[in-house]
PDBQT receptor file of N, H, CA, C and O in Angstrom, charges set to zero:
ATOM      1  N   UNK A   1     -19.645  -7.602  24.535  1.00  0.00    +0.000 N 
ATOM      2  CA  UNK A   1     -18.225  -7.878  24.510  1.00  0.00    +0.000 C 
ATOM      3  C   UNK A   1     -17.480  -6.621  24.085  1.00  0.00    +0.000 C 
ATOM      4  O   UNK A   1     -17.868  -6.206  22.992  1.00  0.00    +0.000 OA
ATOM      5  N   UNK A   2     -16.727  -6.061  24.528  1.00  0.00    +0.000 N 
ATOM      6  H   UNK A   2     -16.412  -6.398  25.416  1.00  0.00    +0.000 HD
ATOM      7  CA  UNK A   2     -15.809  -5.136  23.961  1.00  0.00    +0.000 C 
ATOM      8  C   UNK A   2     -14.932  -5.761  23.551  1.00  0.00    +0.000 C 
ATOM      9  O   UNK A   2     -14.621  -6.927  23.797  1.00  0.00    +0.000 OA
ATOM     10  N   UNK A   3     -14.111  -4.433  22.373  1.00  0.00    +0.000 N 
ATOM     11  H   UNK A   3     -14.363  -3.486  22.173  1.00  0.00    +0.000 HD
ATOM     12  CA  UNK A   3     -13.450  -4.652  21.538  1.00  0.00    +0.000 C 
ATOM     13  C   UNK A   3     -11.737  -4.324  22.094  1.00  0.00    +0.000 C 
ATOM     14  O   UNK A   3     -11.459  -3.769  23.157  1.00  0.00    +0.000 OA
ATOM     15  N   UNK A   4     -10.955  -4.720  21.292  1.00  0.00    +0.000 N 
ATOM     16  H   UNK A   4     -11.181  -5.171  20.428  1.00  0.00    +0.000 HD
ATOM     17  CA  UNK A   4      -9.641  -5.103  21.669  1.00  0.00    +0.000 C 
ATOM     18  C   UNK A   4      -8.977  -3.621  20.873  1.00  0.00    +0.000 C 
ATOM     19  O   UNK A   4      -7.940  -2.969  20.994  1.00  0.00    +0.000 OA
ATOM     20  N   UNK A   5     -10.419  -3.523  19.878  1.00  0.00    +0.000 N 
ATOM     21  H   UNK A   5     -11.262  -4.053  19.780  1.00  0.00    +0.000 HD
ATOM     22  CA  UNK A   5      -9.538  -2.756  18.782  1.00  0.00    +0.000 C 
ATOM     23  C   UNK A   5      -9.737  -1.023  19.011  1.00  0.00    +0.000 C 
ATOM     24  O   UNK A   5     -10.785  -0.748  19.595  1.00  0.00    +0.000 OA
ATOM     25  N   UNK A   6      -9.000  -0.015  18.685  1.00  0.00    +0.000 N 
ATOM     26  H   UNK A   6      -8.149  -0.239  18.211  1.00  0.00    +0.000 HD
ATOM     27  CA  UNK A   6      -8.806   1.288  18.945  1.00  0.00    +0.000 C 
ATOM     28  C   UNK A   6      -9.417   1.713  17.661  1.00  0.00    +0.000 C 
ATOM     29  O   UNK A   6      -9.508   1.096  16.600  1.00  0.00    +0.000 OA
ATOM     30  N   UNK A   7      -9.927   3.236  18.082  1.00  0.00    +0.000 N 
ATOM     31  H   UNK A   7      -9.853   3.737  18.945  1.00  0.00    +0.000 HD
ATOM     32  CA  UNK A   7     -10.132   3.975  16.610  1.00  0.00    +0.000 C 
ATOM     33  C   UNK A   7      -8.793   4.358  15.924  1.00  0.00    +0.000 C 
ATOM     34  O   UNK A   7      -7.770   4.671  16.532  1.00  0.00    +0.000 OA
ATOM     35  N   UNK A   8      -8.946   4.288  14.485  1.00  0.00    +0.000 N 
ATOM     36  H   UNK A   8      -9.777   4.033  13.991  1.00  0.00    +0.000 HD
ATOM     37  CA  UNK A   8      -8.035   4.296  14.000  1.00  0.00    +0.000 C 
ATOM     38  C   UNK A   8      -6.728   3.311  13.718  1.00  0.00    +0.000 C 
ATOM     39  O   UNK A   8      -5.644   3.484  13.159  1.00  0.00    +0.000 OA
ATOM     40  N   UNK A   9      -7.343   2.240  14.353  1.00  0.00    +0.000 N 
ATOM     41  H   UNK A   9      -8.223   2.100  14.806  1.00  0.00    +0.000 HD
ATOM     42  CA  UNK A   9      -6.763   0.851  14.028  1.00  0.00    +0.000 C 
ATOM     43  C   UNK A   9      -6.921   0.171  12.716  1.00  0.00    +0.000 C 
ATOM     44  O   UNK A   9      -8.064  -0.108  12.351  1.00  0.00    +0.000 OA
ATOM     45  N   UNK A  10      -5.980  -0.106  12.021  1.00  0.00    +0.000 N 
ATOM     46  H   UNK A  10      -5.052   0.120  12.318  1.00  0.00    +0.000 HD
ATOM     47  CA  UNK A  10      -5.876  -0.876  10.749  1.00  0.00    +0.000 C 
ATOM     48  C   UNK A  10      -6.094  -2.596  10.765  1.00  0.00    +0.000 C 
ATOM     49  O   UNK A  10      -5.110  -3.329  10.861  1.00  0.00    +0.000 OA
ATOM     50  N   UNK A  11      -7.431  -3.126  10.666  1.00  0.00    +0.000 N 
ATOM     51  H   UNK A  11      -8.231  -2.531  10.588  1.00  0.00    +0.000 HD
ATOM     52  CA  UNK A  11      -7.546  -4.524  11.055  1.00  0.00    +0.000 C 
ATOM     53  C   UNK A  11      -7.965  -5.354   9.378  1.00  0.00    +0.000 C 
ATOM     54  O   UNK A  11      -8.704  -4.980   8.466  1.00  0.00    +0.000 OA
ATOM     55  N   UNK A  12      -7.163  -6.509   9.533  1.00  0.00    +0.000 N 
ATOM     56  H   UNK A  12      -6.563  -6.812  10.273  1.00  0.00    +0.000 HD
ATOM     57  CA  UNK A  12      -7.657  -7.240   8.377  1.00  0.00    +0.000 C 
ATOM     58  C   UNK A  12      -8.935  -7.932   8.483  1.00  0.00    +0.000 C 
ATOM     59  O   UNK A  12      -9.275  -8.374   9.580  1.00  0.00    +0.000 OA
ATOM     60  N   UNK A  13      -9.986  -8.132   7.035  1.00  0.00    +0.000 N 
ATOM     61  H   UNK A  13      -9.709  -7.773   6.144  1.00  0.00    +0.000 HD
ATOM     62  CA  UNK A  13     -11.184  -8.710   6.989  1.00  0.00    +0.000 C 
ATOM     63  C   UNK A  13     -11.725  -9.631   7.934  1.00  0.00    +0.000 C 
ATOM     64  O   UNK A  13     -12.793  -9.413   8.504  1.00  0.00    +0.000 OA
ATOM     65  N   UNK A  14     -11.102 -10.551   8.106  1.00  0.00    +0.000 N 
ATOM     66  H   UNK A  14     -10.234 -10.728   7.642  1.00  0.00    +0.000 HD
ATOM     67  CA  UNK A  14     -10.890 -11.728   8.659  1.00  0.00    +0.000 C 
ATOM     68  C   UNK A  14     -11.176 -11.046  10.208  1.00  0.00    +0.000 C 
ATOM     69  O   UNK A  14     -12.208 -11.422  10.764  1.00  0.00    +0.000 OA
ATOM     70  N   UNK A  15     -10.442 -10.214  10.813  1.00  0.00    +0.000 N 
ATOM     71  H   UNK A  15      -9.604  -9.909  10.361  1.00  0.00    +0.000 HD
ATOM     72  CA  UNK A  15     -10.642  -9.937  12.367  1.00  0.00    +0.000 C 
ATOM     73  C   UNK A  15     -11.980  -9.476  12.129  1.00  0.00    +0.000 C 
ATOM     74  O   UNK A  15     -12.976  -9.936  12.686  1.00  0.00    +0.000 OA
ATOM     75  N   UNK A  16     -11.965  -8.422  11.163  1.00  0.00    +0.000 N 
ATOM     76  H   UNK A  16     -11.156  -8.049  10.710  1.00  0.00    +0.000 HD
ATOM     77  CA  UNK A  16     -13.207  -7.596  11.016  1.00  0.00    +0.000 C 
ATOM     78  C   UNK A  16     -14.873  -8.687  11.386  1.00  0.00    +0.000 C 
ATOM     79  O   UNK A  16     -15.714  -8.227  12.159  1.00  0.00    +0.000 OA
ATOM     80  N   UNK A  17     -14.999  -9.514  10.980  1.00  0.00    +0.000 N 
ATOM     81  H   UNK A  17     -14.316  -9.887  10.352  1.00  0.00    +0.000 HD
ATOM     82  CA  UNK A  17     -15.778 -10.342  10.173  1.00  0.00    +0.000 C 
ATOM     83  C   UNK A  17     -15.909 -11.327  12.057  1.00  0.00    +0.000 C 
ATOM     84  O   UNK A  17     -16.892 -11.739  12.673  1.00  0.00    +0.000 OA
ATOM     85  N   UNK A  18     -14.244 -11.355  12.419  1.00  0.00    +0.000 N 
ATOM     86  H   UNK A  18     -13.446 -11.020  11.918  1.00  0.00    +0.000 HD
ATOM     87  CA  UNK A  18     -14.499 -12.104  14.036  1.00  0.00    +0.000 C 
ATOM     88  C   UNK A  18     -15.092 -11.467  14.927  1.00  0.00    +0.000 C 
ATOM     89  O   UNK A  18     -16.021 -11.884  15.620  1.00  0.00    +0.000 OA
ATOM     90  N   UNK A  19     -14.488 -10.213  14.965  1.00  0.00    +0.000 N 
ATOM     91  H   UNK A  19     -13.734  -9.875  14.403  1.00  0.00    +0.000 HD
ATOM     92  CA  UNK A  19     -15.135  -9.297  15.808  1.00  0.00    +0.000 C 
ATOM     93  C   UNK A  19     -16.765  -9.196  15.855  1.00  0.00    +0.000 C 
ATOM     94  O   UNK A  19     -17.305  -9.305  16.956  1.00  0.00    +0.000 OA
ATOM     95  N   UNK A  20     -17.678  -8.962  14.520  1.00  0.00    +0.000 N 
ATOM     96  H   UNK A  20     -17.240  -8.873  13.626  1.00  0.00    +0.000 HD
ATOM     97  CA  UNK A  20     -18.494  -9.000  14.253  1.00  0.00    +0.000 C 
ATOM     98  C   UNK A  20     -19.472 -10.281  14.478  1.00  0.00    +0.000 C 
ATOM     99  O   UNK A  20     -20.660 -10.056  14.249  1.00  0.00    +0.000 OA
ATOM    100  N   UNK A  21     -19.217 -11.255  14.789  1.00  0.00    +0.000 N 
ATOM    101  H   UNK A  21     -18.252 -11.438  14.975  1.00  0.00    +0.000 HD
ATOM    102  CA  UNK A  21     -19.635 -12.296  13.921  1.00  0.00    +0.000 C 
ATOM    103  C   UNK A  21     -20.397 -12.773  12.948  1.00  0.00    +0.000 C 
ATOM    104  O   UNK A  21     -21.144 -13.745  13.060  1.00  0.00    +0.000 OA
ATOM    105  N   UNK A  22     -20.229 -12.087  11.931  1.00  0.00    +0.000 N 
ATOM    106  H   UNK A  22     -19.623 -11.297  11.840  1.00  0.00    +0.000 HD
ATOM    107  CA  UNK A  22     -20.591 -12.071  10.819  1.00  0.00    +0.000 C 
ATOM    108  C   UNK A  22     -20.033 -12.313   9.420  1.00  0.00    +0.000 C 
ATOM    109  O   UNK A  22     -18.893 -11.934   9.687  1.00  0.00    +0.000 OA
ATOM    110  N   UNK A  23     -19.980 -12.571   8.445  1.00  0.00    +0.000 N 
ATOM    111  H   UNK A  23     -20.907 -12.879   8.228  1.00  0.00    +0.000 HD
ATOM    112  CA  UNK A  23     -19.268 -12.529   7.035  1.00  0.00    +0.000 C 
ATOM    113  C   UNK A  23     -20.118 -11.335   6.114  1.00  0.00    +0.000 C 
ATOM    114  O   UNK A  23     -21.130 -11.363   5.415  1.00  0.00    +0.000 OA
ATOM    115  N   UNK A  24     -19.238 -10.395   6.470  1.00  0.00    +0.000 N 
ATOM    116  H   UNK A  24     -18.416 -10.372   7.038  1.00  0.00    +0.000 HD
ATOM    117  CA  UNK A  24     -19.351  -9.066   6.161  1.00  0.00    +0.000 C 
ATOM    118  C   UNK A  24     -18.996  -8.649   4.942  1.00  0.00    +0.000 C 
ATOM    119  O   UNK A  24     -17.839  -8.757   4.537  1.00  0.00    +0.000 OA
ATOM    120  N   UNK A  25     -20.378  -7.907   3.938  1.00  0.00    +0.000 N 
ATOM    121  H   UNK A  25     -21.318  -7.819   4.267  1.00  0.00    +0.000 HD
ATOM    122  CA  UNK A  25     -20.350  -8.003   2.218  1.00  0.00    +0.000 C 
ATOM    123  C   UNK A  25     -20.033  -6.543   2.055  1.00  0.00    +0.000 C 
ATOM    124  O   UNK A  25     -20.413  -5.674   2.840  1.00  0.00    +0.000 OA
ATOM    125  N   UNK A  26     -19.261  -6.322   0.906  1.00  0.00    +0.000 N 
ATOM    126  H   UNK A  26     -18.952  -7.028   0.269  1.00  0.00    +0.000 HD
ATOM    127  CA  UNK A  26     -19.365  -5.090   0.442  1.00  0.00    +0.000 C 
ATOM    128  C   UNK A  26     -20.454  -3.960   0.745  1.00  0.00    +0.000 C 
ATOM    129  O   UNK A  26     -21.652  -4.166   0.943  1.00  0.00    +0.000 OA
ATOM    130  N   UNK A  27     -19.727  -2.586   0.741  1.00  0.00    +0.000 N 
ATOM    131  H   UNK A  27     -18.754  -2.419   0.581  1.00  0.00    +0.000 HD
ATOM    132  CA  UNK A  27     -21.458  -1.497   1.189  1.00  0.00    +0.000 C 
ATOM    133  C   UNK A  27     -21.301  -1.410   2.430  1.00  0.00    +0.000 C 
ATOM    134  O   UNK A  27     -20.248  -1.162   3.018  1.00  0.00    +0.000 OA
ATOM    135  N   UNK A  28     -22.673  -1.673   3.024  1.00  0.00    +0.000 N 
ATOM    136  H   UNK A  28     -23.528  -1.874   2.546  1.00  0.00    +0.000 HD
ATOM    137  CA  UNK A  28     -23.370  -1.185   4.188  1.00  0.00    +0.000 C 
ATOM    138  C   UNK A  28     -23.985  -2.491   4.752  1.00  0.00    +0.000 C 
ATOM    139  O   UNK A  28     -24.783  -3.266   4.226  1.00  0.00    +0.000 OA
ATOM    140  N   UNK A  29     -23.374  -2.518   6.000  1.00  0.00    +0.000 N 
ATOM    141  H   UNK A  29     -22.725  -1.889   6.427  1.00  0.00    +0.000 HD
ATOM    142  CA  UNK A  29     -23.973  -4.170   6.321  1.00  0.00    +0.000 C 
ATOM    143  C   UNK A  29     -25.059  -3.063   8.016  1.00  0.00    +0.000 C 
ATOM    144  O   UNK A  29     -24.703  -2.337   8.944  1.00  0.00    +0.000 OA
ATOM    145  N   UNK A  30     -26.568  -3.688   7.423  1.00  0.00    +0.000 N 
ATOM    146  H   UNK A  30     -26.857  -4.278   6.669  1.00  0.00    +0.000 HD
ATOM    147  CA  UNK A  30     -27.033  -2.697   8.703  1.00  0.00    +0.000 C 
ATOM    148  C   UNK A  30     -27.361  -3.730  10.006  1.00  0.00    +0.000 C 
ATOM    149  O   UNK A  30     -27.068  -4.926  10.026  1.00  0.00    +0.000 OA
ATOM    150  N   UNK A  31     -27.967  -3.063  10.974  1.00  0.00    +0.000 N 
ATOM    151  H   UNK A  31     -28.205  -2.092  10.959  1.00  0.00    +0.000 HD
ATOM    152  CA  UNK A  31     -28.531  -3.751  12.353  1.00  0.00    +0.000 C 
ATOM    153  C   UNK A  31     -27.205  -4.846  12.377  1.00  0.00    +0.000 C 
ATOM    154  O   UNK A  31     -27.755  -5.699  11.680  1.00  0.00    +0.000 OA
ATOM    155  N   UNK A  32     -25.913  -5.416  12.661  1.00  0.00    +0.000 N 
ATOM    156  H   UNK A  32     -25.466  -4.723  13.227  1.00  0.00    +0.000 HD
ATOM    157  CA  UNK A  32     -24.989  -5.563  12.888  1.00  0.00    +0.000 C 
ATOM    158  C   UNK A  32     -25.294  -5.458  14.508  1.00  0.00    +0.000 C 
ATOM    159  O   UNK A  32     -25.673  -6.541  14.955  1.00  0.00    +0.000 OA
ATOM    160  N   UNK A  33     -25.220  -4.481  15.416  1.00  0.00    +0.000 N 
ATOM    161  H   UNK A  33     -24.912  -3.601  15.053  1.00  0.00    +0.000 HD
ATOM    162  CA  UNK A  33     -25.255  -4.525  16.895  1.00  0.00    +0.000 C 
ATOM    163  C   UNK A  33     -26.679  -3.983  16.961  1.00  0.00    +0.000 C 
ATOM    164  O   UNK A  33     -27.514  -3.729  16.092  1.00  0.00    +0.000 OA
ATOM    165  N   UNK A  34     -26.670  -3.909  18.049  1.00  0.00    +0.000 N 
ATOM    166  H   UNK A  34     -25.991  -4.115  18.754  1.00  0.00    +0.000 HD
ATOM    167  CA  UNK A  34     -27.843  -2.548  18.898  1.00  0.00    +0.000 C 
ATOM    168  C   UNK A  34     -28.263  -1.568  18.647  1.00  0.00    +0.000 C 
ATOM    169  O   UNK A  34     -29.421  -1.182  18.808  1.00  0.00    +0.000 OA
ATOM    170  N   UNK A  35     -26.773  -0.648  17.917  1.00  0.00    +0.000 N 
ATOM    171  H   UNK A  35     -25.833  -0.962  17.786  1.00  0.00    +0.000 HD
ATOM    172  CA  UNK A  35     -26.940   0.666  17.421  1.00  0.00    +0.000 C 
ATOM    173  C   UNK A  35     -26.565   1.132  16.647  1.00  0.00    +0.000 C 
ATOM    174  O   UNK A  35     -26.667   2.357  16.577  1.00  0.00    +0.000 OA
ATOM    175  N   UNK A  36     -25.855   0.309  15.538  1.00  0.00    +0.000 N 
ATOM    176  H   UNK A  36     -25.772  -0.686  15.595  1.00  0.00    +0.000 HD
ATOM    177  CA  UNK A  36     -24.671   0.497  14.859  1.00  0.00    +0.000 C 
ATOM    178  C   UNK A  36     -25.111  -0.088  13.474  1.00  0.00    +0.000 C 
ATOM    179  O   UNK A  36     -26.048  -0.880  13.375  1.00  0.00    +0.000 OA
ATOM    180  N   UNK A  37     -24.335   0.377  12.360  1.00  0.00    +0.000 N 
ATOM    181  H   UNK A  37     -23.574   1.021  12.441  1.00  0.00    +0.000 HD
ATOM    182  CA  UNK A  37     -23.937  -0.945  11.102  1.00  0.00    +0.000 C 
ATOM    183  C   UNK A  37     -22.704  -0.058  10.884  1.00  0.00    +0.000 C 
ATOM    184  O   UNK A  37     -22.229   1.013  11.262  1.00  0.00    +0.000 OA
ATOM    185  N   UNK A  38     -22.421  -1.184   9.993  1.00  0.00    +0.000 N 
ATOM    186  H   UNK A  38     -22.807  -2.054   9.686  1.00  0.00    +0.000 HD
ATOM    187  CA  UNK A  38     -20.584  -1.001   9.433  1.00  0.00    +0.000 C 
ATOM    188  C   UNK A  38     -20.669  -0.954   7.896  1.00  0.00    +0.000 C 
ATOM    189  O   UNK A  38     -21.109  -1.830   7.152  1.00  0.00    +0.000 OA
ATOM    190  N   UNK A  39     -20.123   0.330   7.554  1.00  0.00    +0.000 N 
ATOM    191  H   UNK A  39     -19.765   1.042   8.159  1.00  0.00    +0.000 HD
ATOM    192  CA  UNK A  39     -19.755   0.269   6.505  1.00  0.00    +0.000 C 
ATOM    193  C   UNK A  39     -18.187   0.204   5.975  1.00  0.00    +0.000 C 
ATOM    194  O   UNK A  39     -17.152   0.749   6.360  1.00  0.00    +0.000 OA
ATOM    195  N   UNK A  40     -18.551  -0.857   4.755  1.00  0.00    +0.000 N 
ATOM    196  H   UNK A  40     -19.392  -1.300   4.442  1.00  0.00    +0.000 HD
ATOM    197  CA  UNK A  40     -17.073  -1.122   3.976  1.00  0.00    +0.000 C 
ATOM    198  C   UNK A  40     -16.751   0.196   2.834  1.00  0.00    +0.000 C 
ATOM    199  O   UNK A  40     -17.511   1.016   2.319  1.00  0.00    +0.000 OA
ATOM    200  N   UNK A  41     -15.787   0.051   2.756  1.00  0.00    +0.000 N 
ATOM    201  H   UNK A  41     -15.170  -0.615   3.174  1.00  0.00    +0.000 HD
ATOM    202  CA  UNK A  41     -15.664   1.426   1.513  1.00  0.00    +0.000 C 
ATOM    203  C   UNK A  41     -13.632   1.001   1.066  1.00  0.00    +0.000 C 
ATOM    204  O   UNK A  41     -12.708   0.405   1.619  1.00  0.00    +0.000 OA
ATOM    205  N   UNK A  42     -13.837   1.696  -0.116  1.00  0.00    +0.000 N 
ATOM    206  H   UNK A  42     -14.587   2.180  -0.566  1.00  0.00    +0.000 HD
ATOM    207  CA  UNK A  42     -12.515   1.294  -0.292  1.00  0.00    +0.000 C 
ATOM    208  C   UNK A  42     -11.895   2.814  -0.968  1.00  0.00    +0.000 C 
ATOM    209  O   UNK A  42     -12.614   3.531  -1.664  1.00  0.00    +0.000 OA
ATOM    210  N   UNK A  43     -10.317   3.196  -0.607  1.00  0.00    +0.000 N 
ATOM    211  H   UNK A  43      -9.733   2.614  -0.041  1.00  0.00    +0.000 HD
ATOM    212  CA  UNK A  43     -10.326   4.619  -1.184  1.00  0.00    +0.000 C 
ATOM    213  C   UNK A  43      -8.901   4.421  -1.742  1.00  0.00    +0.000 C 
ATOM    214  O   UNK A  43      -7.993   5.249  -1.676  1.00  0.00    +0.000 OA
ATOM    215  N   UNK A  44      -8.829   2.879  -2.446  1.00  0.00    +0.000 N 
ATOM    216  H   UNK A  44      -9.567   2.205  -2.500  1.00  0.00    +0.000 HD
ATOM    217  CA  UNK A  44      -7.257   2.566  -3.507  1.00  0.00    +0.000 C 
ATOM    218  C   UNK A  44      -8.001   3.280  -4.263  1.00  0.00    +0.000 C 
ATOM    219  O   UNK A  44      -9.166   3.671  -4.343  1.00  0.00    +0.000 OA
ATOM    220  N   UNK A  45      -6.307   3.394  -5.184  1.00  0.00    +0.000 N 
ATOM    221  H   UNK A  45      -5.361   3.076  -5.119  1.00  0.00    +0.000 HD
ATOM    222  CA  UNK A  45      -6.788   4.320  -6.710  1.00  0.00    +0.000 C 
ATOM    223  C   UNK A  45      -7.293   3.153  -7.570  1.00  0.00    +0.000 C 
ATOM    224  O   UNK A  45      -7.188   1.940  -7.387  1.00  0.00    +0.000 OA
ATOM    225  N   UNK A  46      -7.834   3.807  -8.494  1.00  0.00    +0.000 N 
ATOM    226  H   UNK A  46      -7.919   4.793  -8.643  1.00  0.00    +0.000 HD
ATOM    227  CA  UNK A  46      -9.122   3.046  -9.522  1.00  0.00    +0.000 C 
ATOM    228  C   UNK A  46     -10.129   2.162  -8.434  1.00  0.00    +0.000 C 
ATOM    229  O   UNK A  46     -10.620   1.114  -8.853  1.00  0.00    +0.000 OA
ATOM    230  N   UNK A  47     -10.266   2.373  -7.776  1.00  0.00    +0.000 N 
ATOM    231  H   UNK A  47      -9.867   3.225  -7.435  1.00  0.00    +0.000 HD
ATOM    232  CA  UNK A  47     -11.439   1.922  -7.271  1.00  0.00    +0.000 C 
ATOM    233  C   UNK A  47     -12.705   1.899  -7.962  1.00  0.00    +0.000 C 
ATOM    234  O   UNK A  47     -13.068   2.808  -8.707  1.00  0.00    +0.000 OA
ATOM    235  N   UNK A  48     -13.409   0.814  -7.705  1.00  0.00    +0.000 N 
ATOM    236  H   UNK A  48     -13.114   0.075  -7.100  1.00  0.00    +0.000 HD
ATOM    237  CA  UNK A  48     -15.198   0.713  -8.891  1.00  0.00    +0.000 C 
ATOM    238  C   UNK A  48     -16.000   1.572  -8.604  1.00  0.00    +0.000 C 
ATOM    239  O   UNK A  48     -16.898   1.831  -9.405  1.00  0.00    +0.000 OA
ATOM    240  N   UNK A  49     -15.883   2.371  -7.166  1.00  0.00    +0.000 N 
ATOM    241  H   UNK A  49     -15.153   2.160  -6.516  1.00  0.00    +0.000 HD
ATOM    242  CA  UNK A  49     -16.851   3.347  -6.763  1.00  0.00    +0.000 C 
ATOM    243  C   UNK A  49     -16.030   4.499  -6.346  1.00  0.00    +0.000 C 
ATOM    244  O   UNK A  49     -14.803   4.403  -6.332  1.00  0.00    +0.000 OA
ATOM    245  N   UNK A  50     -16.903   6.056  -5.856  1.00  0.00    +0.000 N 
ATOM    246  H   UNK A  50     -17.900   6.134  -5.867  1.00  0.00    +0.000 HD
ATOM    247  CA  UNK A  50     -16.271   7.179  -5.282  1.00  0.00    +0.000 C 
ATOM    248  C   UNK A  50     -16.352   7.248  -4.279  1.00  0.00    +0.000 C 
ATOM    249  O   UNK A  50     -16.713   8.320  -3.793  1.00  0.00    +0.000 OA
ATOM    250  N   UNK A  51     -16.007   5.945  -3.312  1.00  0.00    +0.000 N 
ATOM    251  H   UNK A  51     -15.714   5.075  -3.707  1.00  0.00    +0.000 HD
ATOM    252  CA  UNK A  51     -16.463   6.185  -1.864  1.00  0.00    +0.000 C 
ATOM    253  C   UNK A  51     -15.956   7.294  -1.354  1.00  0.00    +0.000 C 
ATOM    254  O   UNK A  51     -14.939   7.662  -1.943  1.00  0.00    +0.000 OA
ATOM    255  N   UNK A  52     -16.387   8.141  -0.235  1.00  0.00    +0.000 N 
ATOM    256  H   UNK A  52     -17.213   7.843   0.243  1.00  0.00    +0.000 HD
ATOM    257  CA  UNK A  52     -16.187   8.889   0.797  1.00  0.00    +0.000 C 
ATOM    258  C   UNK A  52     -17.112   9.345   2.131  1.00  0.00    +0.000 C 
ATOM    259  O   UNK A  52     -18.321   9.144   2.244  1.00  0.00    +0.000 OA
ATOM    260  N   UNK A  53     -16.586   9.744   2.719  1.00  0.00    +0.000 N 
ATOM    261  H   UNK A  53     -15.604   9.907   2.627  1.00  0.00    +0.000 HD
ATOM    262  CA  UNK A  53     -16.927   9.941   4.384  1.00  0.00    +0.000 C 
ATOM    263  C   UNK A  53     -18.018  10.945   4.309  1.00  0.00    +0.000 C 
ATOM    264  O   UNK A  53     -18.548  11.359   5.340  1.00  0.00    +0.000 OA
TER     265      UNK A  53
């Protein structure tokens, strides 16, 4: 199925999670597709972790 959504598109959890079909946890969710996993990360201030790219 392709996606509706563009890089650099801002999508809420909820699509995230449709798109996927999955209920998608904090981290690194792996084997997700074929070739892929998705990682969550968050980069508000005070954040619990130092995520980055």
């Amino acid at each position: 199925m392709k996606s509706s959504f563009q890089i650099g598109d801002i999508i809420s959890y909820l699509q995230m999670c449709s798109e996927e079909g999955v209920n998608l946890q904090k981290g690194m969710n792996y084997n997700l597709g074929d070739n892929y996993s998705v990682i969550l990360m968050s980069l508000r201030e005070n954040a619990p972790y130092a995520d980055r790219i």
